[in-house]
C-alpha positions as CSV (number, residue, x, y, z in Angstrom):
1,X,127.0,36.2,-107.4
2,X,126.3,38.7,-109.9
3,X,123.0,41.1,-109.5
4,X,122.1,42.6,-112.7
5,X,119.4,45.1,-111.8
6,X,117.2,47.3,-114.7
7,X,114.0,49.3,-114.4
8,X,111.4,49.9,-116.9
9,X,109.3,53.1,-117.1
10,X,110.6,54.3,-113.8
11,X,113.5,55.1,-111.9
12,X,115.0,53.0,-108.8
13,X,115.9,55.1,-105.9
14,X,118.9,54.0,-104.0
15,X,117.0,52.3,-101.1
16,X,115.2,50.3,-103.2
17,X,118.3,49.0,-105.2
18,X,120.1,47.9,-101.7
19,X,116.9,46.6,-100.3
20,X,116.9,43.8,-103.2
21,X,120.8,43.2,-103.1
22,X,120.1,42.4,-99.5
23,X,117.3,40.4,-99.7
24,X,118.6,38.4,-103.1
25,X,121.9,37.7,-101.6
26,X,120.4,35.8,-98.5
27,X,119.9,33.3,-101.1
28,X,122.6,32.2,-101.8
29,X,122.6,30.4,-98.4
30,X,120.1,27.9,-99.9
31,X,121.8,27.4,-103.2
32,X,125.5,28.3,-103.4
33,X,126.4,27.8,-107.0
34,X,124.1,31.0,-107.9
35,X,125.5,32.2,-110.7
36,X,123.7,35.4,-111.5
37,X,119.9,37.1,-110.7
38,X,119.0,39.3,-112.9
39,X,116.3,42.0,-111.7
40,X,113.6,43.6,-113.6
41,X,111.4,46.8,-111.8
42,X,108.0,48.1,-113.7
43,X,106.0,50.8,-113.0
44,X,102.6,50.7,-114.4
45,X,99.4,52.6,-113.5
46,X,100.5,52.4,-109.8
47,X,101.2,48.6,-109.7
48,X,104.9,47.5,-108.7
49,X,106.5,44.8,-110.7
50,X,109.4,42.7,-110.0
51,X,110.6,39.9,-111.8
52,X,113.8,38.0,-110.3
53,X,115.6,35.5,-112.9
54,X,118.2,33.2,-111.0
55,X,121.0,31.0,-113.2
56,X,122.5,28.4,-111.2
57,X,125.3,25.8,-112.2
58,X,124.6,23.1,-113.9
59,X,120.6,23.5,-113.1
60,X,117.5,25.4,-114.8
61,X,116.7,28.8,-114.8
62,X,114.6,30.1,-111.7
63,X,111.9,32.6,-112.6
64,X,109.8,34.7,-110.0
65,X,106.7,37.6,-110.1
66,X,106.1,39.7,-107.7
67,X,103.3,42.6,-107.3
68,X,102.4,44.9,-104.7
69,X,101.9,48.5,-104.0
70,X,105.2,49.3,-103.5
71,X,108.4,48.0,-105.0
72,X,109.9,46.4,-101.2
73,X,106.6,44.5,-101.4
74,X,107.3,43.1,-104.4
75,X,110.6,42.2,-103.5
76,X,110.1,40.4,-100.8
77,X,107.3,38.7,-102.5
78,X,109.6,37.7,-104.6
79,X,112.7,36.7,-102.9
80,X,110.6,34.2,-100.2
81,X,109.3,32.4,-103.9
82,X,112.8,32.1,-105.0
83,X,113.6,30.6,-101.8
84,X,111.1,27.8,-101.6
85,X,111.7,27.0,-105.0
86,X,115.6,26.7,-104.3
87,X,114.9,25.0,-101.0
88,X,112.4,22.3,-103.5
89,X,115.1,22.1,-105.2
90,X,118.0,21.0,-102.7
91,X,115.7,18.5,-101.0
92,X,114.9,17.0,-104.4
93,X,118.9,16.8,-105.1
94,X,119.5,15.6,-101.8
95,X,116.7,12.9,-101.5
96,X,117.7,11.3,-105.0
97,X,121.5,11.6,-104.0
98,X,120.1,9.5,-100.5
99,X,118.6,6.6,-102.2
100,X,120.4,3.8,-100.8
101,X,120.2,0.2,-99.1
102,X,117.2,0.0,-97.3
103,X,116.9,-0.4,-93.7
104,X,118.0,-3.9,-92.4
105,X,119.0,-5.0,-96.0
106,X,122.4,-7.6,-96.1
107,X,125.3,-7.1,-98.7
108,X,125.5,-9.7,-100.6
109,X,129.3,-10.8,-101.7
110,X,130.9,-9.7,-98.4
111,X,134.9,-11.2,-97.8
């Protein structure tokens, strides 16, 4: 998994940078075909913004906002969206991949 981070009008500090790596890469334990997240960090007027876009194989493009006072806020904001959205998602894949004979049903054509 690739973690592209960038930061607009500010500067990340060091802490902040390996806070999100931490926290994005606990997702992959929901979704393992993450491909890439790429991380955007905005400073404006005092208000922390963090926008997470995930890319995963053979699926959609995950988006998620986050806002707070302080850019861990934000982070973590964002990374318990992404994983409800990528847990929605695997219980979606697995209940459509689950859809079969229903209970007490006979097989017709047997030997």
């Amino acid at each position: 998994m690739n973690i592209t981070m960038s930061a607009l009008h500010c500067t990340l500090p060091a802490p902040v940078r390996r806070h999100a790596e931490a926290r994005l890469e606990r997702l992959a334990r929901f979704e393992p075909r993450i491909q890439g997240i790429d991380v955007t960090f905005e400073k404006d007027h005092g208000l922390h913004r963090v926008e997470a876009r995930i890319s995963v194989a053979g699926g959609p493009i995950m988006v998620a906002h986050g806002t707070g006072d302080g850019f861990r806020a934000a982070i973590d904001r964002i990374a318990d969206r992404l994983g409800r959205q990528l847990k929605r998602r695997r219980e979606r894949r697995r209940a459509h991949r689950s859809a079969g004979l229903p209970q007490g049903a006979a097989v017709v054509g047997g030997p």
